[in-house]
C-alpha positions in Angstrom: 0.6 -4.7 20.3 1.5 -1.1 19.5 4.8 -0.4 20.1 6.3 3.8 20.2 9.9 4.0 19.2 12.6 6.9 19.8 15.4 6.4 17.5 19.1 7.5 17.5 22.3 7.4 15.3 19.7 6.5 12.6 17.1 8.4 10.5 13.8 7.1 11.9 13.3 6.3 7.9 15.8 4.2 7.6 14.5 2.1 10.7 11.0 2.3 9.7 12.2 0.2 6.8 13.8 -1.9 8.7 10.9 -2.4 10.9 8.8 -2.7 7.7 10.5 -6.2 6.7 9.5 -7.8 10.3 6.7 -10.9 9.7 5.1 -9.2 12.3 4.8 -6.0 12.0 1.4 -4.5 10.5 2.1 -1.0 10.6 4.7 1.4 10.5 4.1 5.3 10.8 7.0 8.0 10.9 5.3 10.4 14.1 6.1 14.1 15.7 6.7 14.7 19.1 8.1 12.5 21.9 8.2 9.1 19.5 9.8 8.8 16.1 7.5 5.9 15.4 4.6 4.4 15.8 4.3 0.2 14.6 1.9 -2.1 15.2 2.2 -5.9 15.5 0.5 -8.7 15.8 1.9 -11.8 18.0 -0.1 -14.9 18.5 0.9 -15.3 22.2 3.4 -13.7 24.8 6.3 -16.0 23.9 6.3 -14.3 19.9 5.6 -10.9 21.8 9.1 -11.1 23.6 11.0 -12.2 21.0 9.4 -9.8 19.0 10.4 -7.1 21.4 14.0 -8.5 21.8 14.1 -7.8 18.3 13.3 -4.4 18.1 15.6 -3.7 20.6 18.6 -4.8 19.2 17.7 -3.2 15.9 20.4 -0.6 15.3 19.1 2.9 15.7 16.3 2.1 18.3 16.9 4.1 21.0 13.9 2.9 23.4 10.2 0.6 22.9 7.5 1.9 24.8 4.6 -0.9 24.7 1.2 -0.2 24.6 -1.4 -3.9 24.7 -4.8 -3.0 24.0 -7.2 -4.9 26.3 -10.5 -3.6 24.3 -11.2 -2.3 21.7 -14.5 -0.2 21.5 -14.0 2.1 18.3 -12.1 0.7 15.1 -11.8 2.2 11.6 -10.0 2.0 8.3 -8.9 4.5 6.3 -11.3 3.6 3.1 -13.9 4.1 6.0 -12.9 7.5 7.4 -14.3 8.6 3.6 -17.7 8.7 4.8 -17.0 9.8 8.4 -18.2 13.5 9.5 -15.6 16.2 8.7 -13.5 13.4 7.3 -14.3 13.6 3.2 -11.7 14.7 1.3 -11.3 18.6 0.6 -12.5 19.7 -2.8 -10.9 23.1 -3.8 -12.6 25.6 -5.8 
């Protein structure tokens, strides 16, 4: 599950390391724009997901949890991978 979180009377740091000590959360990224951050999860059926998500929501300083399931996945990468990817090396000054 990837979950989007808004945050309020909290730094979005201080609740990504909050989120960061949850068994199961994978993934925790500070974000711009709508969202303050981006986690993902992963829950081994629907009964973990809603506790899971009761969890997040009473955290202090989450604001809102927009959920997003993904039914398939067609493209995956990892960051070691995106080394070799076109456009994606890393920049070499000079």
């Amino acid at each position: 599950v990837r979950l989007m979180i808004r945050v309020r009377d909290l730094t979005p740091r201080a609740v990504a390391r909050m989120l960061s000590g949850v068994a199961a959360v994978n993934y925790v990224a500070l974000t711009v724009g709508g969202q303050d951050l981006y986690v993902e999860a992963t829950c081994r059926d629907q009964e973990q997901l809603v506790g899971l998500l009761d969890h997040v929501r009473m955290m202090p300083g989450v604001s809102s949890v927009e959920t997003l399931l993904l039914l398939k996945l067609f493209k995956d990468y990892s960051w070691t991978g995106l080394g070799s990817a076109v456009g994606q090396g890393p920049v070499r000054e000079g």
